[in-house]
C-alpha positions as CSV (number, residue, x, y, z in Angstrom):
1,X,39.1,157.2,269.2
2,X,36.8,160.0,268.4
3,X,37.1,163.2,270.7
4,X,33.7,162.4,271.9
5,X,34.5,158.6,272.2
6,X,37.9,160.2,274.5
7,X,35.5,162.8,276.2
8,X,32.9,159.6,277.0
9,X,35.4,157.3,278.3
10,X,36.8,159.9,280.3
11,X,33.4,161.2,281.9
12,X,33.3,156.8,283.1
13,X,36.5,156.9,284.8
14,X,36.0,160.6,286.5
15,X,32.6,159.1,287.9
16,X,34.3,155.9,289.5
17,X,37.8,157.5,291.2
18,X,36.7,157.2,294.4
19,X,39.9,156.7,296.1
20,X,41.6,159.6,294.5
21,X,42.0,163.0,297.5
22,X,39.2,165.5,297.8
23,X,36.5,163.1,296.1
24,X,33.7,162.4,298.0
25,X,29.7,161.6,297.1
26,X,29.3,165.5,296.5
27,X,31.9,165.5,293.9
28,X,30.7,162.6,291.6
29,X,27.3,164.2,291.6
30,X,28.9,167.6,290.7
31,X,30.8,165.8,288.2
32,X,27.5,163.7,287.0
33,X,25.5,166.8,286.6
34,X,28.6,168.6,284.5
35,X,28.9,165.3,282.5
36,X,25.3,165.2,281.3
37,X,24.8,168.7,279.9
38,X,28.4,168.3,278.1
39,X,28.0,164.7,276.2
40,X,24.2,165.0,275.7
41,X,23.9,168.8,274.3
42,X,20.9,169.2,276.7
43,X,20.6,173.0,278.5
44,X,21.0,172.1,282.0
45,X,20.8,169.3,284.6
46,X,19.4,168.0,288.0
47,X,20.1,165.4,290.4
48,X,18.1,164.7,293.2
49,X,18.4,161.6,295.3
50,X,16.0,160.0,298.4
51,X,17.1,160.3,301.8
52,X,16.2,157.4,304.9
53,X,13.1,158.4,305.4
54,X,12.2,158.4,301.5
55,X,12.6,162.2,300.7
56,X,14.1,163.4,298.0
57,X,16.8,166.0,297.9
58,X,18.5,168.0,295.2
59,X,22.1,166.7,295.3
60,X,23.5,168.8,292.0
61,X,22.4,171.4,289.4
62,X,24.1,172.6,286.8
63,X,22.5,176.1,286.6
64,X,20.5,178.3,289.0
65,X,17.5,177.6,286.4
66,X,17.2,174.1,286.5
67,X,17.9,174.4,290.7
68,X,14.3,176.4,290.8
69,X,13.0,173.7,288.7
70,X,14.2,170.7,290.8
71,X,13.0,173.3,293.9
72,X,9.3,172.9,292.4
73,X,9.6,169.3,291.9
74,X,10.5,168.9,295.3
75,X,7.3,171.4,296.8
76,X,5.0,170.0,294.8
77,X,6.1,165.8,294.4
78,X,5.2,166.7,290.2
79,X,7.8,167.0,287.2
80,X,9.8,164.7,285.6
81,X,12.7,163.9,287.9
82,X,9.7,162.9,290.6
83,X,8.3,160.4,287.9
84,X,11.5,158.5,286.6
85,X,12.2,158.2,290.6
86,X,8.6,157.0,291.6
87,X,8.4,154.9,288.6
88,X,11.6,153.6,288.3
89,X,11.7,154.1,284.4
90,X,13.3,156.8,282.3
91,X,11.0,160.2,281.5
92,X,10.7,161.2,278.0
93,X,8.9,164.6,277.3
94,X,9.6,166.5,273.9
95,X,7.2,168.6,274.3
96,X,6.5,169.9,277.5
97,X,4.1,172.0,276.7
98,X,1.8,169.3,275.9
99,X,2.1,167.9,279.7
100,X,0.3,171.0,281.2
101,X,-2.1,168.7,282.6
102,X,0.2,166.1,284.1
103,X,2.5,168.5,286.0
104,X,0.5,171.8,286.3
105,X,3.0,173.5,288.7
106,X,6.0,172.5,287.1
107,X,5.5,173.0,283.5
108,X,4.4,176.8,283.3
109,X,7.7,177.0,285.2
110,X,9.9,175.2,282.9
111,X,8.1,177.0,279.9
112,X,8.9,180.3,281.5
113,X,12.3,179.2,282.4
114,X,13.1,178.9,278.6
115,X,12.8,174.8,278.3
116,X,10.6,172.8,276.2
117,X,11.1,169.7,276.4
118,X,12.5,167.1,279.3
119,X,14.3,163.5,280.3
120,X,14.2,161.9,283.3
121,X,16.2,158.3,283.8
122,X,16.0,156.6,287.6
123,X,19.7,156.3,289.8
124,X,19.7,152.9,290.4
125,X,21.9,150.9,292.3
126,X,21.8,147.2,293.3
127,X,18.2,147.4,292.3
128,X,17.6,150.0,294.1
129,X,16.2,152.9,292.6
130,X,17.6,155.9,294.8
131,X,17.3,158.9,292.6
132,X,16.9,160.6,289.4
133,X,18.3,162.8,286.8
134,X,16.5,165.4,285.1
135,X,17.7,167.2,281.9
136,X,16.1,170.2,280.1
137,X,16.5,171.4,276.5
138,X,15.4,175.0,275.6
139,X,15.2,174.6,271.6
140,X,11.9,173.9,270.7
141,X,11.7,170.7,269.1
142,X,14.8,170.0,270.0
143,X,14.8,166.3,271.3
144,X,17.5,164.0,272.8
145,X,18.5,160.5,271.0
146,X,18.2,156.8,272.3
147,X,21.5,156.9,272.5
148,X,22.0,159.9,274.7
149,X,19.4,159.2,277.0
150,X,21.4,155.5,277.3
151,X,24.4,157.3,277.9
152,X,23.0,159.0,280.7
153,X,21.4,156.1,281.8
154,X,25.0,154.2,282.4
155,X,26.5,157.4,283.7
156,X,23.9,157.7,286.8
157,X,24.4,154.1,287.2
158,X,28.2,154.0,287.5
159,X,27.6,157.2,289.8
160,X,25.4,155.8,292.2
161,X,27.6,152.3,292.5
162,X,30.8,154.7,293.4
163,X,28.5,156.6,295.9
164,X,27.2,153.5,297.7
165,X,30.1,151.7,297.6
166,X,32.5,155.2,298.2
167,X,35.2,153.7,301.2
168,X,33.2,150.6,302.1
169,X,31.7,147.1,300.2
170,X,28.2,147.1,300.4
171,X,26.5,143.4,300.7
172,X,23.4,144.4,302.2
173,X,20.0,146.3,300.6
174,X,20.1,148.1,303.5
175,X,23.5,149.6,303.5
176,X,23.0,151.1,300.5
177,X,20.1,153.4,302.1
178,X,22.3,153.9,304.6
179,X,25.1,155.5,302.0
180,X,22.7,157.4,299.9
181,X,21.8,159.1,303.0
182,X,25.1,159.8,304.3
183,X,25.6,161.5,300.5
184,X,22.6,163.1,301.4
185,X,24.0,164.0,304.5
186,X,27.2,165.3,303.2
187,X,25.4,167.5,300.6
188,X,23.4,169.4,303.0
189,X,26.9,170.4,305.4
190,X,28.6,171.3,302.4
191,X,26.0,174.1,301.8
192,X,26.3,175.2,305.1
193,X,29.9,175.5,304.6
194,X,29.4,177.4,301.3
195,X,26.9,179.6,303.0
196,X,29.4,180.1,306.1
197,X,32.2,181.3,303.4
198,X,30.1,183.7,301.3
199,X,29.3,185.4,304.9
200,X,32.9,185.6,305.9
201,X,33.8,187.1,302.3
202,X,31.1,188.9,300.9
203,X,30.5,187.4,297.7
204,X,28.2,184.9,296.4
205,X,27.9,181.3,296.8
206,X,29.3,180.3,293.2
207,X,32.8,182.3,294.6
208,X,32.2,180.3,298.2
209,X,32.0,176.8,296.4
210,X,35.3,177.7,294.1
211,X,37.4,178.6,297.4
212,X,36.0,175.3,299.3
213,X,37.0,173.0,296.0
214,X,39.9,175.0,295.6
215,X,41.2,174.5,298.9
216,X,40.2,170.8,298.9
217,X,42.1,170.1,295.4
218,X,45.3,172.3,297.6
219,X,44.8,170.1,300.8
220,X,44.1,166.8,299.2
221,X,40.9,166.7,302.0
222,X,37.8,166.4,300.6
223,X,35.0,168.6,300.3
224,X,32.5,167.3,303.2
225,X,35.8,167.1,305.6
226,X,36.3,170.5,305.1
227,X,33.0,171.1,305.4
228,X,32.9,169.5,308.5
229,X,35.4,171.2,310.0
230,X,34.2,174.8,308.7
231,X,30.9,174.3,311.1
232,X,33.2,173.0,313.8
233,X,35.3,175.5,313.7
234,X,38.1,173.5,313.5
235,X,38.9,175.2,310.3
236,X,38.9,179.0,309.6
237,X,37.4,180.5,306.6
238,X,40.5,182.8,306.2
239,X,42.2,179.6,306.0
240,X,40.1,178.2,303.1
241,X,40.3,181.2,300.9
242,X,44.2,181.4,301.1
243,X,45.6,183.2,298.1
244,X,43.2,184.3,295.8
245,X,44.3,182.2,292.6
246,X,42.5,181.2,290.2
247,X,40.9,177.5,290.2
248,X,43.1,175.2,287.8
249,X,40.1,173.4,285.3
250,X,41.4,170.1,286.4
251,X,40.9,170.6,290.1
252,X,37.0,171.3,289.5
253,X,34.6,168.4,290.7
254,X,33.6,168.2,286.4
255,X,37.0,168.5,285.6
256,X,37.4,170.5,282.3
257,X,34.1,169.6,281.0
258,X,32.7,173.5,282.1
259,X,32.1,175.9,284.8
260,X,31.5,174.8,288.6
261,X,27.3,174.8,288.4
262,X,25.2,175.9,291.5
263,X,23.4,174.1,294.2
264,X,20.0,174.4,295.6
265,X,19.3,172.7,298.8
């Protein structure tokens, strides 16, 4: 088995562990996101996902770039990520320059941004399209393969089956909605809880997010419990950051694939 091959199989298995401590829906989209950009070469990644009442959200980023990007996508219902969800089918754009026309808000963006071309494949689960992944590539002419795009393809897949079906067997089409939006739902308190940390300490929100998954990998609780207690206050923020040690690569929601990416709600 190739490294790749090793690095692929692992990326499967990381993406279905939902019984193992501290994993929850916000960790296998952290860990989707961190995937992507490190099997398929692209420069960043975006995952956004539909709430009850048909809304998308951004759910993971793998940079503070592409999180703008998914931002506009969001503001103005155009770009790539908005298509492959709409549509239901994968998003291929080598050249996004040459789509000025089609998205004219998010293009200049993405051009200014540094990226030139873009995928898009729909999160689909039981048939059910509930999202989308976006990823961005800032070589010009620089494209991505069949074959990576199809990798992708299976990874959101396996994702959104572990999300759905995270604690509970799903039977019906409308549970499903119902556990996208608690994902949703889970995403959005753990932001508050990272913005509730940077507050208490000062720093930024990159340094919030390593003491939460830090003290969730110490714990064994996961991230949204944590969460949950944080706006509670059932759970101090001294008590999170604990001794400042440095965050083991396995403990991160990617594991050792690269470096804990940003969020943009």
């Amino acid at each position: 088995m190739t490294s790749q091959q090793q690095h692929i199989a692992e990326a499967f298995v990381s993406l279905t562990d939902t019984l193992a401590d501290g994993v929850d829906p916000t960790v296998l989209l952290d860990r989707l996101a961190l995937h992507c950009v490190a099997l398929t070469g692209a420069s960043a990644t975006g995952i956004l996902m539909s709430d009850a009442r048909g809304k998308l959200r951004t759910m993971a980023v793998s940079d503070g770039r592409a999180g703008l990007l998914e931002l506009i996508q969001l503001q103005t219902g155009q770009g790539p990520c908005v298509d492959a969800w709409r549509s239901h089918r994968q998003i291929t754009v080598p050249r996004l320059a040459d789509e000025a026309e089609r998205w004219p808000a998010f293009v200049p963006l993405a051009l200014a941004s540094g990226y030139h071309a873009a995928y898009a494949v729909p999160i689909r689960a039981h048939r059910q399209t509930v999202g989308a992944v976006n990823l961005l590539l800032e070589e010009p002419g620089e494209e991505l393969d069949a074959d990576d795009v199809a990798l992708v393809q299976a990874l959101a897949d396996v994702t959104a089956v572990s999300v759905v079906r995270w604690n509970v067997e799903i039977t019906r089409p409308q549970d499903i909605l119902t556990h996208v939006q608690a994902a949703v739902s889970a995403k959005a308190v753990v932001e508050t809880a990272k913005g509730l940390l940077s507050a208490y300490s000062g720093g930024d929100i990159a340094d919030a997010a390593e003491a939460l998954y830090r003290y969730s990998a110490r714990s064994g609780k996961r991230p949204s419990d944590i969460a949950q207690a944080l706006i509670r206050r059932a759970l101090t923020p001294e008590t999170v950051y604990g001794p400042r040690v440095p965050l083991r690569s396995g403990d991160r929601p990617g594991g050792d694939t690269s470096p804990q990416g940003g969020s943009v709600q």
